[in-house]
N, CA, C and O atoms as a CHARMM CRD file, in Angstrom:
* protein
*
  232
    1    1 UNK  N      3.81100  20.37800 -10.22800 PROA 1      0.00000
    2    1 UNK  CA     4.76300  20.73900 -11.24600 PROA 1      0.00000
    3    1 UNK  C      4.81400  22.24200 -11.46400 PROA 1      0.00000
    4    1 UNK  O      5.51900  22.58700 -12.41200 PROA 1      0.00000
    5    2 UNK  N      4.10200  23.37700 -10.65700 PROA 2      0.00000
    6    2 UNK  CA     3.94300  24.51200 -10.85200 PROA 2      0.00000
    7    2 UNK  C      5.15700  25.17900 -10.62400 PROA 2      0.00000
    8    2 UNK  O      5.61200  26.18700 -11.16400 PROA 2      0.00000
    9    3 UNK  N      5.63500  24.41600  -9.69000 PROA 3      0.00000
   10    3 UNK  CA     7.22400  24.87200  -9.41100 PROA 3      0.00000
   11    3 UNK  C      8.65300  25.11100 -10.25300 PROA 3      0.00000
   12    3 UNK  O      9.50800  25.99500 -10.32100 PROA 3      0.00000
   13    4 UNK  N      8.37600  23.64300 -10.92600 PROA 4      0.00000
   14    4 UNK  CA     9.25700  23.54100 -12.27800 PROA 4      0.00000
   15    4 UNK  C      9.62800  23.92700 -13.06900 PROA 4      0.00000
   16    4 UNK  O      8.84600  23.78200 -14.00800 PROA 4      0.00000
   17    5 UNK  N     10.54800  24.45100 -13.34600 PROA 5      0.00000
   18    5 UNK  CA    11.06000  25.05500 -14.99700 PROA 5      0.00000
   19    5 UNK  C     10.77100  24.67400 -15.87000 PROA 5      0.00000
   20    5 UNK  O     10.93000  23.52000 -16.26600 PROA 5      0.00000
   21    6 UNK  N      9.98200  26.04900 -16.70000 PROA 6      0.00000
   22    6 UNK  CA     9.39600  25.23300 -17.97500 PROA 6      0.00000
   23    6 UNK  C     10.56700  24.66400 -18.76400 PROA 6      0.00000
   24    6 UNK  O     10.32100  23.61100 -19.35200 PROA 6      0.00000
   25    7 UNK  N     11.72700  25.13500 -18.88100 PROA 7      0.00000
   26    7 UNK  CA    12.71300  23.93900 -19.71600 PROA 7      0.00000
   27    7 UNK  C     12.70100  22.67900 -19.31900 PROA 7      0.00000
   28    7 UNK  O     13.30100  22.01400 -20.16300 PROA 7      0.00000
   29    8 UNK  N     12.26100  21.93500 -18.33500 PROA 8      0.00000
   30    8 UNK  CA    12.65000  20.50600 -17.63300 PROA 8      0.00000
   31    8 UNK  C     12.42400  19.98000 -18.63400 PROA 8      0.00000
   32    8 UNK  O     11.53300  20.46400 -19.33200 PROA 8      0.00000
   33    9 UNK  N     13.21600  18.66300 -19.14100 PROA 9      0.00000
   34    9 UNK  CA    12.89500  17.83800 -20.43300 PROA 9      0.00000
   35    9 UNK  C     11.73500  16.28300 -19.41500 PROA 9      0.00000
   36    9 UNK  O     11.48700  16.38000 -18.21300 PROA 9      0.00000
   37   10 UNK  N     11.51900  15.74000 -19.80400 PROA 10     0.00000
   38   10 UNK  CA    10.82700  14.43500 -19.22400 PROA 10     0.00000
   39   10 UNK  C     11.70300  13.15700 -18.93400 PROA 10     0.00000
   40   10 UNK  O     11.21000  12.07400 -18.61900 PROA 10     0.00000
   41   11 UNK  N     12.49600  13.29500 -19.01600 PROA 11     0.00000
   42   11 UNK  CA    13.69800  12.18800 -18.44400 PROA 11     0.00000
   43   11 UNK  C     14.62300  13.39800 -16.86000 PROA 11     0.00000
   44   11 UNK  O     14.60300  13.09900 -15.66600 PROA 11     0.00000
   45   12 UNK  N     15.25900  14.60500 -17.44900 PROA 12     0.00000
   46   12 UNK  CA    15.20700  15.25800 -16.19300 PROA 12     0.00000
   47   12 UNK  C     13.96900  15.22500 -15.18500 PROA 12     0.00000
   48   12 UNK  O     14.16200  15.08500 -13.97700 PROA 12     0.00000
   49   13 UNK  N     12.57200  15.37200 -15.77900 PROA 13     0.00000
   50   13 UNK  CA    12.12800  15.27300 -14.50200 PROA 13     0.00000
   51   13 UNK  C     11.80600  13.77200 -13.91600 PROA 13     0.00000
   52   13 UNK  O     11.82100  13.48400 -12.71900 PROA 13     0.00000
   53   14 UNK  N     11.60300  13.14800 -14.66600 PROA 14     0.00000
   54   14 UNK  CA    12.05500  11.49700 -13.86000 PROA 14     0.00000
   55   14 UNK  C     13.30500  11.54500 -13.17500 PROA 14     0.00000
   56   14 UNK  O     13.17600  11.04000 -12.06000 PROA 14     0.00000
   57   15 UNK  N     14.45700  11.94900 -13.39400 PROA 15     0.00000
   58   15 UNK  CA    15.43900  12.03000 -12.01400 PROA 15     0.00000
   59   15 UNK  C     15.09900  12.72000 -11.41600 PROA 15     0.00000
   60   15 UNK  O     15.08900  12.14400 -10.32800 PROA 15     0.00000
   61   16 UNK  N     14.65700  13.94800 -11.22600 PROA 16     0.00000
   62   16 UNK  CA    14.23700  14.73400 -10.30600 PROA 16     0.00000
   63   16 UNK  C     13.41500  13.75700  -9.29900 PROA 16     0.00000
   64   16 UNK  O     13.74200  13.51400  -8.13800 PROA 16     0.00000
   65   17 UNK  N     12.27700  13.24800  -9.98700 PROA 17     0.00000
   66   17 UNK  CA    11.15400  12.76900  -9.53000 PROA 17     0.00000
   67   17 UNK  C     11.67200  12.11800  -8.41900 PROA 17     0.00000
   68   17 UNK  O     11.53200  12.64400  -7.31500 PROA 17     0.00000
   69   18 UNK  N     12.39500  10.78700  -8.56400 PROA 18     0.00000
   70   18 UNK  CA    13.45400  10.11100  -8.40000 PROA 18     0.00000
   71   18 UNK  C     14.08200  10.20400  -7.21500 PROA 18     0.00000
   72   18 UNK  O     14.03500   9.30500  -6.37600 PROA 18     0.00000
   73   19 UNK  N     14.55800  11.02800  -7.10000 PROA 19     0.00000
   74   19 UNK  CA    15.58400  11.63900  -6.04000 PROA 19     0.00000
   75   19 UNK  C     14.52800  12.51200  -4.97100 PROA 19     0.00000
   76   19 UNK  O     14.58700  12.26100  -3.76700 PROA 19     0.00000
   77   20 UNK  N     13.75200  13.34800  -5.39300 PROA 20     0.00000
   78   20 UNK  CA    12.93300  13.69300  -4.36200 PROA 20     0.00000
   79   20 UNK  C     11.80900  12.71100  -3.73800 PROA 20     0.00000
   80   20 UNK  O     11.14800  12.92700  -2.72300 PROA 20     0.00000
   81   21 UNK  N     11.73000  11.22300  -4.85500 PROA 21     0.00000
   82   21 UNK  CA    11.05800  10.36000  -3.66800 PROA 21     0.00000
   83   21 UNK  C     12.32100   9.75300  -2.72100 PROA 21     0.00000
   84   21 UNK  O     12.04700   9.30000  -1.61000 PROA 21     0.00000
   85   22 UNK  N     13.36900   9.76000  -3.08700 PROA 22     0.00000
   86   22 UNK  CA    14.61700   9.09500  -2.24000 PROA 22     0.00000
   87   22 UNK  C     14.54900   9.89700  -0.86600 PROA 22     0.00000
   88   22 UNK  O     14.47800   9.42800   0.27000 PROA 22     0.00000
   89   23 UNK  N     14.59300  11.41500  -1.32200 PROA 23     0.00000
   90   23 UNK  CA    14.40700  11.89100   0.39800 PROA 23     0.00000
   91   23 UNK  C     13.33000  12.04000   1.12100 PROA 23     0.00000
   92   23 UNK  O     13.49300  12.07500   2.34000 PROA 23     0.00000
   93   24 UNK  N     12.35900  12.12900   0.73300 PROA 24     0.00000
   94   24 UNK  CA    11.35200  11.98700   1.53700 PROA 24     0.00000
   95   24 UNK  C     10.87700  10.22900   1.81500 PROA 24     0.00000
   96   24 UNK  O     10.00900   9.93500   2.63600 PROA 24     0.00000
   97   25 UNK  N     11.38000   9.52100   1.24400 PROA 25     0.00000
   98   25 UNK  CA    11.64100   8.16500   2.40000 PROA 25     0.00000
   99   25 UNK  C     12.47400   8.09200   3.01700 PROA 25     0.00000
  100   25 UNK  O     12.09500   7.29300   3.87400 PROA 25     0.00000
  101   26 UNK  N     13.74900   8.44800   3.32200 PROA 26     0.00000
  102   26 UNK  CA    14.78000   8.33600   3.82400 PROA 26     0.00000
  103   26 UNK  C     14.17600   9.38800   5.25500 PROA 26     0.00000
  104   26 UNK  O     14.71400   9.31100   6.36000 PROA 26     0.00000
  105   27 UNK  N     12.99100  10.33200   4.96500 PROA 27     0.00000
  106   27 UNK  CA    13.04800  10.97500   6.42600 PROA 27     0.00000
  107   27 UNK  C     12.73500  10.19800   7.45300 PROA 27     0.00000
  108   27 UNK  O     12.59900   9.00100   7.20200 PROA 27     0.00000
  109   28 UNK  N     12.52200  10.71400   8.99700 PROA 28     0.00000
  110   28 UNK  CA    12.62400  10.13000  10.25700 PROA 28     0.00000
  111   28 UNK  C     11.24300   9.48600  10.22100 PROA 28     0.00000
  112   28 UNK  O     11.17800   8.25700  10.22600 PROA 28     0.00000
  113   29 UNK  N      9.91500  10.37100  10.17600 PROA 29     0.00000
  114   29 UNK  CA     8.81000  10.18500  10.08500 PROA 29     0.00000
  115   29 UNK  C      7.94400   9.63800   8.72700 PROA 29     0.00000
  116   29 UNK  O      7.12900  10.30300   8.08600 PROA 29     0.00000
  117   30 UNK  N      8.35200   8.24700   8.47700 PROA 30     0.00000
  118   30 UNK  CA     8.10900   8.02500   7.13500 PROA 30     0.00000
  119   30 UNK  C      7.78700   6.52000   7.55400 PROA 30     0.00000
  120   30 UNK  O      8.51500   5.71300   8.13200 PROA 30     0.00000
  121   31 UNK  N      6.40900   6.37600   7.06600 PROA 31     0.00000
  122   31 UNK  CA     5.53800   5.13500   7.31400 PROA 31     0.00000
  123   31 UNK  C      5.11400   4.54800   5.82100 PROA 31     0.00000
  124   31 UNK  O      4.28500   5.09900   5.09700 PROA 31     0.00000
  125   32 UNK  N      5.78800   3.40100   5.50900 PROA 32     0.00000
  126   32 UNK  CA     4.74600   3.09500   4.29700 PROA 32     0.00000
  127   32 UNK  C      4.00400   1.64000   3.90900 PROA 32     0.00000
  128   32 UNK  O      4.48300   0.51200   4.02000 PROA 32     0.00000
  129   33 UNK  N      2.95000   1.95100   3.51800 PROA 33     0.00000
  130   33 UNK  CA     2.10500   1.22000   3.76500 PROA 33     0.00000
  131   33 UNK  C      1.72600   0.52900   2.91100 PROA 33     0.00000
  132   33 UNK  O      1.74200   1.00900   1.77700 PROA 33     0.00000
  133   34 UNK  N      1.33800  -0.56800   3.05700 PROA 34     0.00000
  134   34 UNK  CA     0.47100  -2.04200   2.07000 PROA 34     0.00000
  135   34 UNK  C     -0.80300  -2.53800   2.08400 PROA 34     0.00000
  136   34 UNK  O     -1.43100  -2.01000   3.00100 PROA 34     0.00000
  137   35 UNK  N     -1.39700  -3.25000   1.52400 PROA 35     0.00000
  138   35 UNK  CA    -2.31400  -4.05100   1.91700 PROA 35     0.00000
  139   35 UNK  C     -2.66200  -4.97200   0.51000 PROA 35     0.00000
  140   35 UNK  O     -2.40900  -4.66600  -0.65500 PROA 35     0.00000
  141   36 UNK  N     -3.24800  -6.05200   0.96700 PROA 36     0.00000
  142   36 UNK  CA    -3.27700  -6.95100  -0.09700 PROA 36     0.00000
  143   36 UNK  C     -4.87300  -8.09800  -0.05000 PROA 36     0.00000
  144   36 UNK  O     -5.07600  -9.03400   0.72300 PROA 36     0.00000
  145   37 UNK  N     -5.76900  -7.58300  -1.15000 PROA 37     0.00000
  146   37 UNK  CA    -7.15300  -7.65300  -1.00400 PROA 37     0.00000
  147   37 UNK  C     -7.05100  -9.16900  -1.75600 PROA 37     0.00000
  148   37 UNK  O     -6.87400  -9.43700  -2.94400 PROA 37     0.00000
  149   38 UNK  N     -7.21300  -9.94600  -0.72300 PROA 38     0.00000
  150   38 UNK  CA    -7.87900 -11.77200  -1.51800 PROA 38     0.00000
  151   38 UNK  C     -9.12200 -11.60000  -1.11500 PROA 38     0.00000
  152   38 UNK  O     -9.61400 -11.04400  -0.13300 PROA 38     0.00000
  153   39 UNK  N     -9.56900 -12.17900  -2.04900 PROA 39     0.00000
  154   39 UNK  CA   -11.25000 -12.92700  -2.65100 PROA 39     0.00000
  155   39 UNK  C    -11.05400 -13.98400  -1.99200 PROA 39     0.00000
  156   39 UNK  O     -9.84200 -14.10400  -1.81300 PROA 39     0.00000
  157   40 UNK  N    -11.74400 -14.98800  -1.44400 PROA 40     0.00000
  158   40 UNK  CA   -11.88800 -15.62000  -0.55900 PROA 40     0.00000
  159   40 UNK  C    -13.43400 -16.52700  -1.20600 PROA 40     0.00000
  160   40 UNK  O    -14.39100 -15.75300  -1.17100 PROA 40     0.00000
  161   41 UNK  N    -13.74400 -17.64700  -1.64200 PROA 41     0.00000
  162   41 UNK  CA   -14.58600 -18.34200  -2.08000 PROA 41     0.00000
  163   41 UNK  C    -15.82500 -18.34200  -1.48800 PROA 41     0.00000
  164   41 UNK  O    -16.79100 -17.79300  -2.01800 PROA 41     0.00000
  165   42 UNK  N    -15.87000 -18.83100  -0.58400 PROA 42     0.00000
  166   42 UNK  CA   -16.23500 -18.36300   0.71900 PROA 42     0.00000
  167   42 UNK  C    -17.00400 -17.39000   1.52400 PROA 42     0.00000
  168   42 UNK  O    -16.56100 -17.59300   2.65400 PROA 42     0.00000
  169   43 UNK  N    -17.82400 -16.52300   1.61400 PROA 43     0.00000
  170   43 UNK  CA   -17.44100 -15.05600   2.15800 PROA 43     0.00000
  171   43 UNK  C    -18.09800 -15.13500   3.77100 PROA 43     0.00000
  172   43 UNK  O    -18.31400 -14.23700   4.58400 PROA 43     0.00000
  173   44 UNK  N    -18.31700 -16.68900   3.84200 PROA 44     0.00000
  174   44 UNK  CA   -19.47700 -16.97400   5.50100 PROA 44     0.00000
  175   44 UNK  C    -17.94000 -17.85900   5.95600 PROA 44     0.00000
  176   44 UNK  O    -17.94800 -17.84100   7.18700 PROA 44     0.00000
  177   45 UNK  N    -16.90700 -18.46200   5.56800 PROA 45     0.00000
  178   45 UNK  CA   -15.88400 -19.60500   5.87400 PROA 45     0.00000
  179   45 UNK  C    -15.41100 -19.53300   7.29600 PROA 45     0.00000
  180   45 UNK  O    -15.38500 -20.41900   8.15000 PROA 45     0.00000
  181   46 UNK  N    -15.00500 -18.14500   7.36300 PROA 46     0.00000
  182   46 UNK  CA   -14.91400 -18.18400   9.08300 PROA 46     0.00000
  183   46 UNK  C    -15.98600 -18.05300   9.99200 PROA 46     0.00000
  184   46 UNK  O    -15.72900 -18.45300  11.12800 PROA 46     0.00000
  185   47 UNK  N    -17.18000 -17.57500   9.79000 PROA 47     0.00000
  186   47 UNK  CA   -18.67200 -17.80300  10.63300 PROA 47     0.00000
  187   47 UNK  C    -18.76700 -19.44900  10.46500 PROA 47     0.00000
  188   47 UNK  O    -18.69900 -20.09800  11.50900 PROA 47     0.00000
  189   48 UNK  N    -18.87000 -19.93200   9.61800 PROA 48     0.00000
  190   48 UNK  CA   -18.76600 -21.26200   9.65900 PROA 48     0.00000
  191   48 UNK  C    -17.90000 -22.07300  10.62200 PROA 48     0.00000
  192   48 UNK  O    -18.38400 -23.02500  11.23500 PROA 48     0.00000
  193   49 UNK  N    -16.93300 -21.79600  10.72700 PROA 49     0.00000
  194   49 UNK  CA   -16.03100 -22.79900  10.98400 PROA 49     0.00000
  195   49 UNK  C    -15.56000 -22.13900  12.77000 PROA 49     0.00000
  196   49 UNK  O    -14.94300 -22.85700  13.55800 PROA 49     0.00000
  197   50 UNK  N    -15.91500 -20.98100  13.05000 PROA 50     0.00000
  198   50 UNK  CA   -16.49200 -20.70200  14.88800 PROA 50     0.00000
  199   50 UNK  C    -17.92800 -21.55800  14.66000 PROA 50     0.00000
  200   50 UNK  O    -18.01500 -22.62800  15.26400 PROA 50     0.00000
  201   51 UNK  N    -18.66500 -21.28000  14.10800 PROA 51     0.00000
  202   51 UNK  CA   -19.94900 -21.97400  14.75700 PROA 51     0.00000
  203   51 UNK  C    -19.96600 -23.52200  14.83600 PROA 51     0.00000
  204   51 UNK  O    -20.75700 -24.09100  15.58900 PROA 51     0.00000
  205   52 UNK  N    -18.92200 -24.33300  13.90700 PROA 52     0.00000
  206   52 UNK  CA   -18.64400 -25.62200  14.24600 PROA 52     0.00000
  207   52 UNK  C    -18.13600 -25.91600  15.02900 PROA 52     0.00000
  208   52 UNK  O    -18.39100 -27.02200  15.50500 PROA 52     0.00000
  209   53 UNK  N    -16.99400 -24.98100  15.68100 PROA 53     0.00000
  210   53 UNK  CA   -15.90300 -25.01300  16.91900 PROA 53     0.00000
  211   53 UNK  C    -16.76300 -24.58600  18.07100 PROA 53     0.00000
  212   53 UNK  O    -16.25800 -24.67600  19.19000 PROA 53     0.00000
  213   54 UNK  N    -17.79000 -24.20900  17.98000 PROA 54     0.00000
  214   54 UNK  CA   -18.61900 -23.80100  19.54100 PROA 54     0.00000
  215   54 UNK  C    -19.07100 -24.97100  19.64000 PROA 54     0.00000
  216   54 UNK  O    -18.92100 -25.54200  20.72000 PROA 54     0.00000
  217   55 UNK  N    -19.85800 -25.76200  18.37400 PROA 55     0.00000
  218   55 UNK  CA   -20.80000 -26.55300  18.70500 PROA 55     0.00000
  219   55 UNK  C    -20.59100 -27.45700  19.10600 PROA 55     0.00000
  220   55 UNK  O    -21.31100 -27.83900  20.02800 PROA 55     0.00000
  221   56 UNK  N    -19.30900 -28.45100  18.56600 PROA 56     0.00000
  222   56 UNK  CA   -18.28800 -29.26000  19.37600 PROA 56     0.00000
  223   56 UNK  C    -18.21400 -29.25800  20.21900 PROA 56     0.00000
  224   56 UNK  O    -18.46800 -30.39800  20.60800 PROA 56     0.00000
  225   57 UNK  N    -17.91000 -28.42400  21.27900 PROA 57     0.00000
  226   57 UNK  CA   -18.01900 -28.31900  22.89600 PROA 57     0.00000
  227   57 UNK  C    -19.11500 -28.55200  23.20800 PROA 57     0.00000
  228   57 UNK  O    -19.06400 -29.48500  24.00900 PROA 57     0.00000
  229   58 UNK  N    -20.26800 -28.19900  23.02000 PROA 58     0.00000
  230   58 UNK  CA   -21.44500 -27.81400  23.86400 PROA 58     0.00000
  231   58 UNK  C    -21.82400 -29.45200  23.15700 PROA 58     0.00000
  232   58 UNK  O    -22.89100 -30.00700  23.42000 PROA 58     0.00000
């Protein structure tokens, strides 16, 4: 915000804000990213359930 005019009111700079996230997603090189953390009951469920699927065979 060092850049900013000290007059900016706080609704101008929410459009500002706004609009300068609009272009910098809109550029060429623009990746964005997610991820989504489940808890899982469990925390051995898949070691479990290969070591039942090996043992089956053998």
């Amino acid at each position: 915000m060092a850049y900013l005019p000290f007059y900016l009111t706080p609704e101008e700079f929410e459009v500002f804000q706004a609009d300068h996230e609009k272009q910098i997603k809109s550029g060429e090189h623009f990746h964005e990213w997610s991820s989504n953390n489940i808890e899982e009951i469990n925390r051995y469920g898949a070691l479990q359930f290969s070591l039942l699927s090996s043992l089956i065979p053998a």
